[in-house]
SEVEXVEX-939273 format. One record per residue (C-alpha): residue in three letters; x negated, y, z. Coordinates in nm, 2 decimals. Each point is the difference from the previous one (the first is absolute). Layout:
BEGIN
r = Ala | east = X | north = Y | up = Z
...
***
This chain:
BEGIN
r = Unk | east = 7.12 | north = 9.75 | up = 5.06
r = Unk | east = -0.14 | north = 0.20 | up = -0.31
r = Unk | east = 0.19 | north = 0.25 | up = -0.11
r = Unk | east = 0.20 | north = -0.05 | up = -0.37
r = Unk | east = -0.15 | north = 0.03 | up = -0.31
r = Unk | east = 0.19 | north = 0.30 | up = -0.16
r = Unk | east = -0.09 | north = 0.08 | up = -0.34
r = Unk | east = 0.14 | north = 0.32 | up = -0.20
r = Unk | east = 0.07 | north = -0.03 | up = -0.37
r = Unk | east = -0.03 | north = 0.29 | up = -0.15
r = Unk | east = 0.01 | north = 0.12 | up = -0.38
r = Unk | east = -0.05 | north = 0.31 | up = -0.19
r = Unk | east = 0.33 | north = 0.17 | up = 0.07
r = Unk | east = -0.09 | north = 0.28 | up = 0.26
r = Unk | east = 0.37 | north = 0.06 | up = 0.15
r = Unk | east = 0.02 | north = -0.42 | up = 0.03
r = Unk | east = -0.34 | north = -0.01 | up = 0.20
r = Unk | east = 0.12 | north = 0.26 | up = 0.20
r = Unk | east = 0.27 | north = -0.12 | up = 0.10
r = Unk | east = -0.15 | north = -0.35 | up = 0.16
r = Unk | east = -0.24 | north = 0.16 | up = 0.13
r = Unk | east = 0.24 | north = 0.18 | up = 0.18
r = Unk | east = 0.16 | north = -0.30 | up = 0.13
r = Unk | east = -0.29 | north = -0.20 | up = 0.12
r = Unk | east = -0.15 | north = 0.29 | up = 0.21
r = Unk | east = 0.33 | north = 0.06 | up = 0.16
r = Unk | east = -0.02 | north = -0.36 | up = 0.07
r = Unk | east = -0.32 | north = 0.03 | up = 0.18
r = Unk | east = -0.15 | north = -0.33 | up = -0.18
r = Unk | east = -0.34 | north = -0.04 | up = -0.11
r = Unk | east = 0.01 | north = -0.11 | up = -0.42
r = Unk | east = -0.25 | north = 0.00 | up = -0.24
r = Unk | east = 0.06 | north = 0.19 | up = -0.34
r = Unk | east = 0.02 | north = -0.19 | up = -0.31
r = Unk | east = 0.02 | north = 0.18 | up = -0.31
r = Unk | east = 0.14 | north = -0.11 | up = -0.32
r = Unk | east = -0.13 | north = 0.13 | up = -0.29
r = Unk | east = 0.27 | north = -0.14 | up = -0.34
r = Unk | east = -0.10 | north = -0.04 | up = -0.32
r = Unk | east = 0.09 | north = 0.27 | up = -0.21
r = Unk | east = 0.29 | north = -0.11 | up = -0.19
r = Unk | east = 0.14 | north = -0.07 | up = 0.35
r = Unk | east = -0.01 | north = 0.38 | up = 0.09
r = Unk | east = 0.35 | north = 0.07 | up = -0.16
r = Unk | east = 0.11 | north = -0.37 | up = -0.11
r = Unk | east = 0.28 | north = -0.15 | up = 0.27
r = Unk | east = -0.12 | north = -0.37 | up = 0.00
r = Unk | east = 0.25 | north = -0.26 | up = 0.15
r = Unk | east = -0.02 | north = -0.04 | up = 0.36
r = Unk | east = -0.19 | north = -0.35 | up = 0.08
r = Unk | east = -0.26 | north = -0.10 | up = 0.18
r = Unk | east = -0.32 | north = 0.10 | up = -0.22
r = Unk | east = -0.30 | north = 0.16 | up = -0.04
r = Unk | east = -0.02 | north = 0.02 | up = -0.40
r = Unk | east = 0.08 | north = 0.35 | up = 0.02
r = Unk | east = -0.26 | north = 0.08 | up = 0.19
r = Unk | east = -0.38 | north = 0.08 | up = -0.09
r = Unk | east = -0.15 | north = -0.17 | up = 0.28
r = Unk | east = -0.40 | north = 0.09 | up = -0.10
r = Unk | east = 0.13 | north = 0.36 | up = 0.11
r = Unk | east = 0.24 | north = -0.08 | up = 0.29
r = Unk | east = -0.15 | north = -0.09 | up = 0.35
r = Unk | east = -0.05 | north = -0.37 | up = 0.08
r = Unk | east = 0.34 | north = -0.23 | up = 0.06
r = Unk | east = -0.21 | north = -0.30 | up = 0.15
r = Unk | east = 0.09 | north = -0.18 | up = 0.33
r = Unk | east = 0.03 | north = 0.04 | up = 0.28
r = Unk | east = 0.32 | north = 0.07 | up = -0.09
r = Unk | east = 0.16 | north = 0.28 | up = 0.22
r = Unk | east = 0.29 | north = -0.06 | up = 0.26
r = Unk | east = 0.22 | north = 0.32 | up = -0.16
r = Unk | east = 0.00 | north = 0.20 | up = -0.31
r = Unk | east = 0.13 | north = 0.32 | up = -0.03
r = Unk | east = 0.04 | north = 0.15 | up = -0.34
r = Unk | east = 0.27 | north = 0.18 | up = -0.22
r = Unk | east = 0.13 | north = 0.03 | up = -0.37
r = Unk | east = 0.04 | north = -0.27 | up = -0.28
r = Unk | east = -0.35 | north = -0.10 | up = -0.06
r = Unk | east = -0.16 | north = 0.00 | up = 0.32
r = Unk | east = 0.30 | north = -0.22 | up = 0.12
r = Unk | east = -0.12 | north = -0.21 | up = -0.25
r = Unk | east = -0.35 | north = -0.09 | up = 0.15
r = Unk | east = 0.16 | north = -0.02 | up = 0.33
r = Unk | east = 0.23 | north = -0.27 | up = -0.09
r = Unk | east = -0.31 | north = -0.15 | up = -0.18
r = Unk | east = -0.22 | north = -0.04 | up = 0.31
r = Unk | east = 0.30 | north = -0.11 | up = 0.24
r = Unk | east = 0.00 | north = -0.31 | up = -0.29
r = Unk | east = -0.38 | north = 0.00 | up = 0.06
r = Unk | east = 0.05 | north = -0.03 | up = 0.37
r = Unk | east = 0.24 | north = -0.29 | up = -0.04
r = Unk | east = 0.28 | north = 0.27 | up = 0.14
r = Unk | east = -0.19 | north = 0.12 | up = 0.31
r = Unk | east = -0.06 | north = 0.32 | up = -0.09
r = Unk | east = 0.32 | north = 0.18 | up = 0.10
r = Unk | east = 0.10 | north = 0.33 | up = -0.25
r = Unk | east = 0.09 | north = 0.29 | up = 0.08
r = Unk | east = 0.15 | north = 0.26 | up = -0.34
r = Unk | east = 0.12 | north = 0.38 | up = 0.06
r = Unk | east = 0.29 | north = 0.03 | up = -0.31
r = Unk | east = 0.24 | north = -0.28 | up = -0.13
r = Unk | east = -0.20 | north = -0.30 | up = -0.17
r = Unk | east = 0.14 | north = -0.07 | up = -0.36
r = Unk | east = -0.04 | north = -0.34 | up = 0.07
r = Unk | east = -0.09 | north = -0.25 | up = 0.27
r = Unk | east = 0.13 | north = 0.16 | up = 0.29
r = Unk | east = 0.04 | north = -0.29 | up = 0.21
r = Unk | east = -0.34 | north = -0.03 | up = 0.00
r = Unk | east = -0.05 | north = 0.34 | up = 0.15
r = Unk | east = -0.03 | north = 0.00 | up = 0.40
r = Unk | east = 0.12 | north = 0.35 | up = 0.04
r = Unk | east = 0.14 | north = 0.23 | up = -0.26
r = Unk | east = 0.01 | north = 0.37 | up = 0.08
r = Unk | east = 0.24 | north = 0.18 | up = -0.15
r = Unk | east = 0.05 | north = 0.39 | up = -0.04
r = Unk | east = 0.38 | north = 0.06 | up = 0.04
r = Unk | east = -0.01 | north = 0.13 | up = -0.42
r = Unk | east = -0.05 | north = -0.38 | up = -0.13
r = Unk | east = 0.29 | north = -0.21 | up = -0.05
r = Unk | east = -0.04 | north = -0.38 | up = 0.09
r = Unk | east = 0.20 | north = -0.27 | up = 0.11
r = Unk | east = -0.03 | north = -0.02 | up = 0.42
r = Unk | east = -0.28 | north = -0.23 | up = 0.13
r = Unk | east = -0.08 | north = -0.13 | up = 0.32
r = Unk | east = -0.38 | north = 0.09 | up = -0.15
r = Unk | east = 0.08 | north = 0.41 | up = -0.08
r = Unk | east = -0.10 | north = 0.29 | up = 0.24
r = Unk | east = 0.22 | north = 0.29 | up = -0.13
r = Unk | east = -0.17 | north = 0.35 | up = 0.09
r = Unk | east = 0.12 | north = 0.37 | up = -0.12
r = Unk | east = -0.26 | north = 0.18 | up = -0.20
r = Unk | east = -0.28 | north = -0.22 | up = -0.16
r = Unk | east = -0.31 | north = -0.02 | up = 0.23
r = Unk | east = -0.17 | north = 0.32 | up = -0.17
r = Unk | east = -0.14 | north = 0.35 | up = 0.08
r = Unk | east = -0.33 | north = 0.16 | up = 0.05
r = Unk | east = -0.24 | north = 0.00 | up = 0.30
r = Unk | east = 0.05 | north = 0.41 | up = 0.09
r = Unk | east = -0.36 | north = 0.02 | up = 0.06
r = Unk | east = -0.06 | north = -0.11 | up = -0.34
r = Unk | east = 0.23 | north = 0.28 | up = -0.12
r = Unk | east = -0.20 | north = 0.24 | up = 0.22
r = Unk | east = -0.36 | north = -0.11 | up = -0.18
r = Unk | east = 0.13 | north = 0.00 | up = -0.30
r = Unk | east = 0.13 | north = 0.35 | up = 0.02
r = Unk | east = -0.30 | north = 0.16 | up = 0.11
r = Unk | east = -0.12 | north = -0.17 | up = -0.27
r = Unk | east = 0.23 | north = 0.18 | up = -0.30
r = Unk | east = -0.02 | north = 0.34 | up = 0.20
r = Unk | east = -0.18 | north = 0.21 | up = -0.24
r = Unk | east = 0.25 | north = -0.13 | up = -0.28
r = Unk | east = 0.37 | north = 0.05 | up = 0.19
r = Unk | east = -0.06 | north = 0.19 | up = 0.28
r = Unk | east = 0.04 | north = 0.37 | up = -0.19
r = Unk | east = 0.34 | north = -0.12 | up = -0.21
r = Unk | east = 0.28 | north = 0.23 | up = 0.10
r = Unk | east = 0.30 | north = -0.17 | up = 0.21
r = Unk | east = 0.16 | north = -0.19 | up = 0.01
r = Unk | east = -0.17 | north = -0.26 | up = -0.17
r = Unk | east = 0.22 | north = -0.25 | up = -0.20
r = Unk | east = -0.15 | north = -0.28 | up = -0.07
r = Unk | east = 0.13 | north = -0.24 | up = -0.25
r = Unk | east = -0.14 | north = -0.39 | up = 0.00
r = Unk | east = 0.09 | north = -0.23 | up = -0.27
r = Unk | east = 0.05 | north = -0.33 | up = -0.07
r = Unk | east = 0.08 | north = -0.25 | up = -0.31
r = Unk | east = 0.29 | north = -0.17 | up = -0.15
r = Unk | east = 0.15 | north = -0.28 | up = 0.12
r = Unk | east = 0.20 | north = -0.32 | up = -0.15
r = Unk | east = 0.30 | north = 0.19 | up = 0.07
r = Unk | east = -0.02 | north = 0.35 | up = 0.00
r = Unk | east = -0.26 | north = 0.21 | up = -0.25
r = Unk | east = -0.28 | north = 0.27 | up = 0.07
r = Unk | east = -0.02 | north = 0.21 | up = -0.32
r = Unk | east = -0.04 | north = 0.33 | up = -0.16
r = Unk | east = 0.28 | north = 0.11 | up = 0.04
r = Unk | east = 0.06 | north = -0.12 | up = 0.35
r = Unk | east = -0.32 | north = 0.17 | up = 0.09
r = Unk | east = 0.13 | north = 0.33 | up = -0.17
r = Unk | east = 0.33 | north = 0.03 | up = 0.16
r = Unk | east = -0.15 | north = -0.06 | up = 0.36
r = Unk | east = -0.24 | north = 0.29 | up = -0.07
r = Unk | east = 0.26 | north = 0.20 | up = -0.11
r = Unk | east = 0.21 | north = -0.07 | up = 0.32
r = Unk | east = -0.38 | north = 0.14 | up = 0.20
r = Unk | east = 0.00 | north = 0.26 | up = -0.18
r = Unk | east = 0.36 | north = 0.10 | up = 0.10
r = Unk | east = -0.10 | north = 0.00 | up = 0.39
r = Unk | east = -0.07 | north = 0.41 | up = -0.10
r = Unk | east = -0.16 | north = 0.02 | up = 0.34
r = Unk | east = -0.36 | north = 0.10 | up = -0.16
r = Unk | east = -0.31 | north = -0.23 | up = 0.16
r = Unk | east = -0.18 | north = -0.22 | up = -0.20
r = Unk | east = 0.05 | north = -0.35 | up = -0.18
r = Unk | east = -0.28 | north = -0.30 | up = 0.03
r = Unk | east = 0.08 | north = -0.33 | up = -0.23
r = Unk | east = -0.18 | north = -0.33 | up = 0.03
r = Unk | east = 0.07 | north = -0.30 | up = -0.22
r = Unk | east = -0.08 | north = -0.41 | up = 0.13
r = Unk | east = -0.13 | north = -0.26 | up = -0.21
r = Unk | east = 0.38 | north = -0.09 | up = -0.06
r = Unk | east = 0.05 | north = 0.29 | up = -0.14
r = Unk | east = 0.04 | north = -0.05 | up = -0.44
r = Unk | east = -0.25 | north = 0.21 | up = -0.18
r = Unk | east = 0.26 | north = 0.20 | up = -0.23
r = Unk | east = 0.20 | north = 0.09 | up = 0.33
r = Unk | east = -0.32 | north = 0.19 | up = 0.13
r = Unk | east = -0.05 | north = 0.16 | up = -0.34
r = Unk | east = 0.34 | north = 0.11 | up = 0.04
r = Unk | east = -0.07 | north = 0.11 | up = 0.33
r = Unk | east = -0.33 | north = 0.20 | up = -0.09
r = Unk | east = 0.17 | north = 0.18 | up = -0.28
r = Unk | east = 0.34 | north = 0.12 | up = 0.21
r = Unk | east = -0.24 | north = 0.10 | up = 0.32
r = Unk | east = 0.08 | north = 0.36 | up = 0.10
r = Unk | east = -0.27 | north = 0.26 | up = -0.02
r = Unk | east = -0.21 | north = -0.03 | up = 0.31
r = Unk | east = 0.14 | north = -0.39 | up = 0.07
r = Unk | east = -0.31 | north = -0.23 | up = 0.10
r = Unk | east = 0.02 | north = -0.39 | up = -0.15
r = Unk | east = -0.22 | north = -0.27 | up = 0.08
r = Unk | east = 0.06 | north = -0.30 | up = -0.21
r = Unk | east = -0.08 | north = -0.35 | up = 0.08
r = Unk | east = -0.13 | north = -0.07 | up = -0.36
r = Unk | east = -0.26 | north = 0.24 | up = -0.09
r = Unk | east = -0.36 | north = -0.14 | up = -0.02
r = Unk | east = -0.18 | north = 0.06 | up = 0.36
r = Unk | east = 0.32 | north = 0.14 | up = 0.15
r = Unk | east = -0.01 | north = 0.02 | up = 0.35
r = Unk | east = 0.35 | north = -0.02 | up = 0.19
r = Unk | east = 0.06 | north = 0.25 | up = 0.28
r = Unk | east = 0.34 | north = -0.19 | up = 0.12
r = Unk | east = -0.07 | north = -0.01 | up = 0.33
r = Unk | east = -0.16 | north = 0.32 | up = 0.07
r = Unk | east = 0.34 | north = 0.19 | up = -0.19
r = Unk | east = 0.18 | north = -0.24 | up = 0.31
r = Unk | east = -0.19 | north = 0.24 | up = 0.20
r = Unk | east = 0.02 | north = 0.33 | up = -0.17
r = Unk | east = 0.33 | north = -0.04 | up = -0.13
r = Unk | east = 0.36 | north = 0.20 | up = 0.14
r = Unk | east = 0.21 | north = -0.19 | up = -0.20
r = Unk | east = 0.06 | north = -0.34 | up = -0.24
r = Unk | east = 0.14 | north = -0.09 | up = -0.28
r = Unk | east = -0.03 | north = -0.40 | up = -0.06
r = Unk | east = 0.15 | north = -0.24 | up = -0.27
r = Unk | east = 0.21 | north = -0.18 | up = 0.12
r = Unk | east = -0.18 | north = -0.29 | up = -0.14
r = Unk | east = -0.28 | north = 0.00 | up = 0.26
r = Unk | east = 0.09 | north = -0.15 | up = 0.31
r = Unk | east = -0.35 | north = 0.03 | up = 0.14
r = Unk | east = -0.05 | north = 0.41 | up = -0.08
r = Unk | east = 0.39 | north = 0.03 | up = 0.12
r = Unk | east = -0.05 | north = -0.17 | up = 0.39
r = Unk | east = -0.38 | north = 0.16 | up = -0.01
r = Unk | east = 0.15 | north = 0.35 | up = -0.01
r = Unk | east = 0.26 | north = -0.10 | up = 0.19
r = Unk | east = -0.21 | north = -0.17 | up = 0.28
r = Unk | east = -0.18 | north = 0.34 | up = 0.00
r = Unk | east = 0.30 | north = 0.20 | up = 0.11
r = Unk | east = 0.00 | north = 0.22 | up = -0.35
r = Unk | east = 0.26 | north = 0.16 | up = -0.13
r = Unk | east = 0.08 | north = -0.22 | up = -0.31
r = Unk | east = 0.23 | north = 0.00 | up = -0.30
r = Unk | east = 0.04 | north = -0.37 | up = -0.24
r = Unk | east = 0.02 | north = 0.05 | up = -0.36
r = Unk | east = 0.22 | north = -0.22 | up = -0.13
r = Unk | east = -0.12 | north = -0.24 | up = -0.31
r = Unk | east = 0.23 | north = -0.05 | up = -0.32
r = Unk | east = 0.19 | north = -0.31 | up = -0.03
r = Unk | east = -0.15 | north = -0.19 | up = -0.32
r = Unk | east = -0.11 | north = -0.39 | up = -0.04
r = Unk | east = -0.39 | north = -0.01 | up = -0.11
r = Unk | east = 0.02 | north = -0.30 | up = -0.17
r = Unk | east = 0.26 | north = 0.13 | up = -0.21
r = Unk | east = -0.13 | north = 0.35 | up = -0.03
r = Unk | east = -0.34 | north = -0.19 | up = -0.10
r = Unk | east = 0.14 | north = -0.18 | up = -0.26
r = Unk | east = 0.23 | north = 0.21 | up = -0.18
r = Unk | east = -0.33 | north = 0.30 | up = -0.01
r = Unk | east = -0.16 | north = -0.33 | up = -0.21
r = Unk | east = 0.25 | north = 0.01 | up = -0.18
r = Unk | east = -0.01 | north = 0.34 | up = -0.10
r = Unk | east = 0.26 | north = 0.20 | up = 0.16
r = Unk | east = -0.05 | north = 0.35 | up = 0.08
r = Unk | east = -0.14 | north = 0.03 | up = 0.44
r = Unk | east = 0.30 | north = 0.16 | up = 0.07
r = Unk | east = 0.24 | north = -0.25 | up = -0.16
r = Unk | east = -0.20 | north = -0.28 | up = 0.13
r = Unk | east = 0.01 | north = 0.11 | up = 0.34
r = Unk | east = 0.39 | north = 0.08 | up = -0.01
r = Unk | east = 0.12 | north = -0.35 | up = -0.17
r = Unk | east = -0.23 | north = -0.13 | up = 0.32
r = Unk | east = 0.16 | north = 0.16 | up = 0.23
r = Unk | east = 0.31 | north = -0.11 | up = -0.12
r = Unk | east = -0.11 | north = -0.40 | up = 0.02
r = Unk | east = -0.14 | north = 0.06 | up = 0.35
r = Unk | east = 0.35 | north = 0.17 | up = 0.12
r = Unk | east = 0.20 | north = -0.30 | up = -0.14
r = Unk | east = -0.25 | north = -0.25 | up = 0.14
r = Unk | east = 0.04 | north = 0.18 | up = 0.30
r = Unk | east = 0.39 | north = -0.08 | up = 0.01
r = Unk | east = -0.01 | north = -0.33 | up = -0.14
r = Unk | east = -0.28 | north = -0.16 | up = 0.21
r = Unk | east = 0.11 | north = -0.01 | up = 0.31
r = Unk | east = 0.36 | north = -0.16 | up = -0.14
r = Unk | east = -0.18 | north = -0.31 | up = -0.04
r = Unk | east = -0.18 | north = -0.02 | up = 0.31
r = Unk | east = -0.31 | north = 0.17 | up = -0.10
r = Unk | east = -0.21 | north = 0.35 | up = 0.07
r = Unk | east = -0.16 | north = 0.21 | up = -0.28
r = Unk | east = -0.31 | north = 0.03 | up = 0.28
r = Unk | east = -0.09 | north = -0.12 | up = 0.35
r = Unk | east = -0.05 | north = 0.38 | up = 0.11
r = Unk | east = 0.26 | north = 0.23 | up = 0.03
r = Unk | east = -0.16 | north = 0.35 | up = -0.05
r = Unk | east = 0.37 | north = 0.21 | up = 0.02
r = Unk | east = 0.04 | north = -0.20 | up = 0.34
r = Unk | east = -0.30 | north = 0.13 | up = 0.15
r = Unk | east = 0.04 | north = 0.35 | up = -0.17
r = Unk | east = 0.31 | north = 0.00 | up = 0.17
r = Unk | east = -0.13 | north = -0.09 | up = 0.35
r = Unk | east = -0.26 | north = 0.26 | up = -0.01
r = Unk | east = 0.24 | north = 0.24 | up = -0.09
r = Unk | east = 0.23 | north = -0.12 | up = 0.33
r = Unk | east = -0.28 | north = 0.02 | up = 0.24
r = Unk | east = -0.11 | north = 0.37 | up = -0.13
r = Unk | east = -0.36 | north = -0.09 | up = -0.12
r = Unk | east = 0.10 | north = 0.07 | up = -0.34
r = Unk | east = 0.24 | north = 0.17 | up = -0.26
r = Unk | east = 0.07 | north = -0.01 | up = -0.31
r = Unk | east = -0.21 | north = 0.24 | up = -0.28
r = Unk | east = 0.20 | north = 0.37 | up = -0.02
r = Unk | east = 0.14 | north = -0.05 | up = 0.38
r = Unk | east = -0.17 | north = 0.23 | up = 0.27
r = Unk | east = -0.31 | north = -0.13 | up = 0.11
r = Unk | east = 0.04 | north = -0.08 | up = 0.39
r = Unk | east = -0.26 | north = -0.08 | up = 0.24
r = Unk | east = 0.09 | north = -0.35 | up = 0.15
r = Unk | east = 0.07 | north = 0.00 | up = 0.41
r = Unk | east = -0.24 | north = -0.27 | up = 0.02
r = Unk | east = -0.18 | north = -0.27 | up = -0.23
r = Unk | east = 0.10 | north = -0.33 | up = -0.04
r = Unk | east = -0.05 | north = -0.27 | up = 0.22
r = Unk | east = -0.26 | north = -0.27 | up = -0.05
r = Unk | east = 0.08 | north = -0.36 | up = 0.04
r = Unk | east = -0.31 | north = -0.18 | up = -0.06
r = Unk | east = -0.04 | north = -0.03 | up = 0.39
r = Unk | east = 0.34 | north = -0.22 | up = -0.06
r = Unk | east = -0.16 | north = -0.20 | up = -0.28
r = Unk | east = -0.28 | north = -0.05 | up = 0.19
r = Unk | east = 0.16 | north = -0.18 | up = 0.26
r = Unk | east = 0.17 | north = -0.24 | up = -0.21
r = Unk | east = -0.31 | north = -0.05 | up = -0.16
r = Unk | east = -0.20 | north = -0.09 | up = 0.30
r = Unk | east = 0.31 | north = -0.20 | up = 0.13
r = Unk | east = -0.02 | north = -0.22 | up = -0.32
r = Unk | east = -0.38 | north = -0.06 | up = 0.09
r = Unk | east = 0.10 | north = -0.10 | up = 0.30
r = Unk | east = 0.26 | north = -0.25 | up = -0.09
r = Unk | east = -0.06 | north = -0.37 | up = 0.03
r = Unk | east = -0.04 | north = -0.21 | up = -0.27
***
């Protein structure tokens, strides 16, 4: 008997790629990558959940010709997309396999796995895990801090190190968000030396705002700048201590998975939509921001009276379990080194995955 035809959908979200590729190797099945490459209004634009290709600029992608494969493995909105495209190709042979909830179709999903942070109805289809399938290979750590030597090794101890993220429907990444968590580092009074790096998520005014509060003697490397190049994972090396927004899930269980002391820095509570729309409409940044903070607490409270959630992820849930399991606290507690790292339970995934394969049809 030949062995399945796996294929791996994969897109141009790092953290997402990682994440399957996680899965399938703890799996132990042979796949072939496919790689998606969207068409540029497609980058930030949620399209509706179907089975398409239109938002996909196939002259860049990798060919989506039969044979079609036995199993796809693939995660996030857009690459779910293309799976549930091909399984139509296929005639419905093609069985699917998604990491995170589906915002549609989920029947049409195989297997479902489900970090324990989502909220979603209970399926016969879902895999519930803890963390999300994520960290970083330690040898890859090791590399890259050789790498950065010259630059971090001579900073004076401990070395904070402080990795941001962006905003988020719910919950806003701004100046003075940015501000007050520096202000709390600076408070730590226990000398050493401060390190900042910005993401690609990160809004441009929030690293101006970051670059102009620095302390004397604070490095930044931001995300933005033309030819930048990123030293995230070598600071996962060189690093004594974190600071992550709480906004980044992937940073957050990377640390964590590492075994660092870590502190999450909470976002604040604002809408974007609304805090979007009344800057348009010309209201002061600080005003805006508090009227949407405002709108997102009372959407908060009203929502889930009529049956429905603000978001599918629950960030303050998996804050919370962090902080319950010791791989974390909360920014201005002690820093306290973990008694061991999380677990991982892709080898659990995996066998559900391989156990669908090997399901009858």
């Amino acid at each position: 008997m030949s062995p399945p035809r796996i294929w791996l959908l994969t897109g141009a979200k790092q953290g997402d790629n990682a994440q399957a590729e996680r899965l399938i190797e703890a799996a132990g099945l042979p796949f072939e990558r496919r790689r998606i490459v969207l068409k540029s209004a497609y980058d930030l634009a949620k399209p509706r959940v179907r089975a398409s290709l239109h938002h996909v600029d196939l002259s860049a992608s990798d060919a989506l010709t039969p044979p079609w494969p036995d199993l796809i493995l693939t995660i996030g909105r857009r690459m779910a997309m293309v799976a549930l495209w091909i399984k139509e190709q296929s005639q419905g042979w093609t069985r699917l396999a998604l990491i995170g909830p589906p915002k549609r179709e989920a029947d049409q999903f195989d297997l479902i796995v489900l970090p324990f942070h989502y909220r979603t109805a209970p399926r016969p289809n879902v895999q519930r895990i803890g963390l999300p399938l994520l960290g970083i290979d330690p040898r890859r750590v090791a590399a890259e801090k050789e790498r950065w030597h010259s630059l971090f090794a001579g900073l004076p101890r401990p070395l904070t190190v402080l990795l941001c993220g962006g905003s988020l429907a719910t919950h806003s990444f701004d100046p003075e968000t940015a501000r007050g968590i520096l202000k709390t580092i600076a408070g730590f009074g226990d000398g050493g030396s401060l390190t900042v790096t910005t993401s690609r998520r990160t809004p441009k005014e929030t690293a101006e705002a970051i670059a102009q509060a620095l302390p004397a003697g604070a490095g930044l490397h931001r995300w933005d700048q033309p030819q930048a190049v990123n030293p995230y994972v070598g600071l996962l090396g060189f690093g004594d201590r974190f600071v992550v927004t709480g906004d980044s899930v992937s940073m957050l269980v990377e640390v964590a998975r590492l075994g660092k002391p870590l502190a999450i820095a909470p976002l604040r509570t604002a809408n974007r939509t609304a805090n979007s729309a009344l800057k348009r409409l010309g209201l002061p940044a600080a005003t805006a921001i508090t009227v949407a903070g405002g709108i997102q607490k009372a959407l908060d409270s009203l929502l889930p009276l009529v049956g429905l959630e603000a978001s599918t992820r629950d960030f303050a849930l998996l804050h919370e379990f962090m902080f319950q399991k010791g791989w974390a606290v909360p920014l201005g507690e002690p820093f306290k080194m973990p008694s061991e790292p999380p677990g991982d339970d892709a080898a659990i995934a995996g066998q559900r995955l391989r156990a669908m394969l090997e399901k009858p049809r």
